[in-house]
C-alpha positions in Angstrom: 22.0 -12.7 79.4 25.1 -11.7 80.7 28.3 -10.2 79.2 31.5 -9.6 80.1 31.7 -5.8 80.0 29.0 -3.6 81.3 26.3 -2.1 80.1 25.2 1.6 81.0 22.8 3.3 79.1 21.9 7.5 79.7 18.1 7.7 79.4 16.1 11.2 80.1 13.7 14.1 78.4 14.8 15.7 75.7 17.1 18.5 76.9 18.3 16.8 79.9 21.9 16.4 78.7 22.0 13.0 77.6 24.3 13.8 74.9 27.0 15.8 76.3 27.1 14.0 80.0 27.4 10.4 78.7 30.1 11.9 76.1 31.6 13.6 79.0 31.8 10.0 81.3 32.8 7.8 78.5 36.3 10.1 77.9 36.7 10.3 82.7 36.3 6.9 82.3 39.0 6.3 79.7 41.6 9.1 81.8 40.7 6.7 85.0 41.9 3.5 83.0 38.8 1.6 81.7 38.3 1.1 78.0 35.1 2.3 77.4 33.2 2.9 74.1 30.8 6.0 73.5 27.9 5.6 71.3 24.0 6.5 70.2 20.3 5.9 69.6 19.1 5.9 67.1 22.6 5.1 65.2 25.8 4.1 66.4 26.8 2.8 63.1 26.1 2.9 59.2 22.7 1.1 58.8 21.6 2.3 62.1 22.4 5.9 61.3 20.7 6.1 57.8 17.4 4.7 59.9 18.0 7.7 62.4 17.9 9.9 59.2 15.1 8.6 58.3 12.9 9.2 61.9 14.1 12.4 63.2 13.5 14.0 59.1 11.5 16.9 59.8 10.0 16.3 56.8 8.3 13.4 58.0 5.8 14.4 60.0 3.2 12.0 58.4 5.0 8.4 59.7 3.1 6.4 61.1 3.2 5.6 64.9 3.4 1.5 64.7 6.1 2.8 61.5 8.5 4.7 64.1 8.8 2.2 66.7 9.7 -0.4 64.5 12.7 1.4 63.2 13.9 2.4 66.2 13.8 -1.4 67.0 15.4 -2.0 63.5 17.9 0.1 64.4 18.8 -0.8 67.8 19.0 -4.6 66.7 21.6 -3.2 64.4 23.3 -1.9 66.4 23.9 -4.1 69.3 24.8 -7.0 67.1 27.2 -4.4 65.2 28.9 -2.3 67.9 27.5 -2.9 71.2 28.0 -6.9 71.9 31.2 -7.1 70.4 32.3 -4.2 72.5 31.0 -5.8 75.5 32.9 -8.9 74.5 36.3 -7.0 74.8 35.1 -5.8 78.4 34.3 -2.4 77.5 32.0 -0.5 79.4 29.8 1.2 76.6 28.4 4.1 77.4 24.8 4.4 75.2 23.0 7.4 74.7 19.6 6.1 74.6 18.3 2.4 74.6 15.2 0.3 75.3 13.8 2.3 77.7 13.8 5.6 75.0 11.3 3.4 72.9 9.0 2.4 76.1 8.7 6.3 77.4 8.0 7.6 73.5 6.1 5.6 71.4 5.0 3.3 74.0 3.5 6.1 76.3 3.3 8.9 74.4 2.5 7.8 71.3 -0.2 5.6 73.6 1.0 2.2 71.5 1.1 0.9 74.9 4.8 0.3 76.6 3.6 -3.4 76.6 3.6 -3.8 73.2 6.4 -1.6 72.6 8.4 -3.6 75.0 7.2 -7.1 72.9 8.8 -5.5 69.4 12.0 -4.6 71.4 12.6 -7.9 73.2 12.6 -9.5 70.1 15.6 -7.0 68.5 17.8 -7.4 71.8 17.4 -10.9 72.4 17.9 -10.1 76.3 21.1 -7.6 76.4 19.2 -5.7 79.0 21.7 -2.8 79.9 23.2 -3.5 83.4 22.4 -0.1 84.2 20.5 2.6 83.7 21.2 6.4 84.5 17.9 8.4 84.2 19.0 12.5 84.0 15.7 13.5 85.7 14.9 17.7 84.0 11.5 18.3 83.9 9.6 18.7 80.5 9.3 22.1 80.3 13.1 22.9 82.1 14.3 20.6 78.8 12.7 22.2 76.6 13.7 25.8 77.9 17.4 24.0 76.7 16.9 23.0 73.3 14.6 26.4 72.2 18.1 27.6 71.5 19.7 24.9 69.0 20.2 25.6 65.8 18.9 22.2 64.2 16.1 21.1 65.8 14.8 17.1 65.2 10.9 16.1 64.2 10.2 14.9 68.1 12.3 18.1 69.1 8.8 19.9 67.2 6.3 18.2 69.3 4.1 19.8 71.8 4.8 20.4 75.3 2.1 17.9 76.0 3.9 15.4 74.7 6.7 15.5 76.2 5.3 15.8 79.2 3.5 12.5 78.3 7.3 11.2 77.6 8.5 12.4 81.1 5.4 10.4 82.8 6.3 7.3 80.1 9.7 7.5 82.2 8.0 7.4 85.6 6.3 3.9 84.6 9.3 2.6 83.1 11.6 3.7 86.2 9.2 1.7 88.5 8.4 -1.1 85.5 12.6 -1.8 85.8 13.5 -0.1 89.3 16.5 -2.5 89.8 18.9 -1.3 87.0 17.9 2.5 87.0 19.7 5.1 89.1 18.2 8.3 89.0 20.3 11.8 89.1 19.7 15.3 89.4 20.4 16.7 86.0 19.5 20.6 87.2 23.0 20.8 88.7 25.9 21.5 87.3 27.6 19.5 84.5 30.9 18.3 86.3 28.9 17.5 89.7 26.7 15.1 87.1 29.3 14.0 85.6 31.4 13.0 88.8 28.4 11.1 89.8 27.5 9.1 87.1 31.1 8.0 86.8 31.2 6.8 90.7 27.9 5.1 90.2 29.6 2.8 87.3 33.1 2.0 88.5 31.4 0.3 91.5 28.8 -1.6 89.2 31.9 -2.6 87.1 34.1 -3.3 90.3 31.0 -5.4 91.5 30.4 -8.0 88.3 
């Protein structure tokens, strides 16, 4: 399915600077004259964000495998049909922090649910809207989480083991060959602004070229 804006999303390890570099090429692209729209996963709006509340409680450390990839599918059919497709619509590029691919790397790989069935529960929440591309910050597991050791709120999947997110970072290497056409992958052990300068180049020609 196509739209008439274009889709990026910002996929990677925790600690790889999803966060900050998408922020960071959502405002270049704005100062170089596209309208562009920033936003998150799990979240990007009301519903969305009290189901984020609800999987990254620390205090949850019980849920259920099958019980978080759900809601991360519940919440990411929220919001695309709230804030992403109508953006879209209005030829924004919008600049996601996290998408499909997030859900396919986590709890299909390393929770082992199997990125198969994963990717079945998620096809049916974004009937299609496939992001147009994909920018994978490539950090290795333990390099990301040398990062976040310092932060002063840590999440319940910021907890896990080292194992598992090494198991994520592998999860990432199946998906990046599973959808090799729409991922671009960058160096995110460089500096910020050379990232940054990157990722913007990389989607003004995808959005010159639709």
């Amino acid at each position: 399915m196509r739209n008439k804006g274009l889709f990026i999303t910002f996929e990677g390890p925790d600690g790889s600077g999803k966060t900050t570099i998408s922020k960071l090429v959502a405002e270049r692209l704005e100062q170089c004259g596209y309208a562009s729209l920033y936003t998150r996963e799990p979240g990007g709006n009301r519903i969305s964000e009290s189901i984020r509340d609800i999987i990254l409680d620390v205090d949850n450390v019980n849920m259920d495998i099958r019980t978080e990839a759900l809601l991360y599918a519940a919440s990411r059919r929220q919001h695309l049909q709230e804030k992403i497709v109508p953006a879209l619509l209005e030829n924004k590029i919008v600049i996601c922090d996290r998408f499909i691919d997030s859900s396919l790397a986590y709890q299909g790989y390393a929770r082992d649910i199997g990125i198969e069935d994963v990717l079945k529960i998620n096809e049916f929440a974004i009937e299609g809207h496939y992001p147009d591309i994909t920018l994978f910050l490539d950090i290795s597991a333990e390099e990301g989480l040398a990062r976040i050791e310092g932060r002063d709120h840590k999440d319940r999947l910021d907890l896990e083991s080292l194992d598992f997110h090494q198991r994520v970072y592998d999860g990432y290497q199946m998906v990046l060959k599973q959808f090799k056409e729409r991922m671009v992958v960058i160096d995110a052990e460089r500096a910020i602004d050379d990232i940054v300068n990157e990722a913007v180049e990389i989607i003004i020609k995808g959005f010159k070229n639709e």
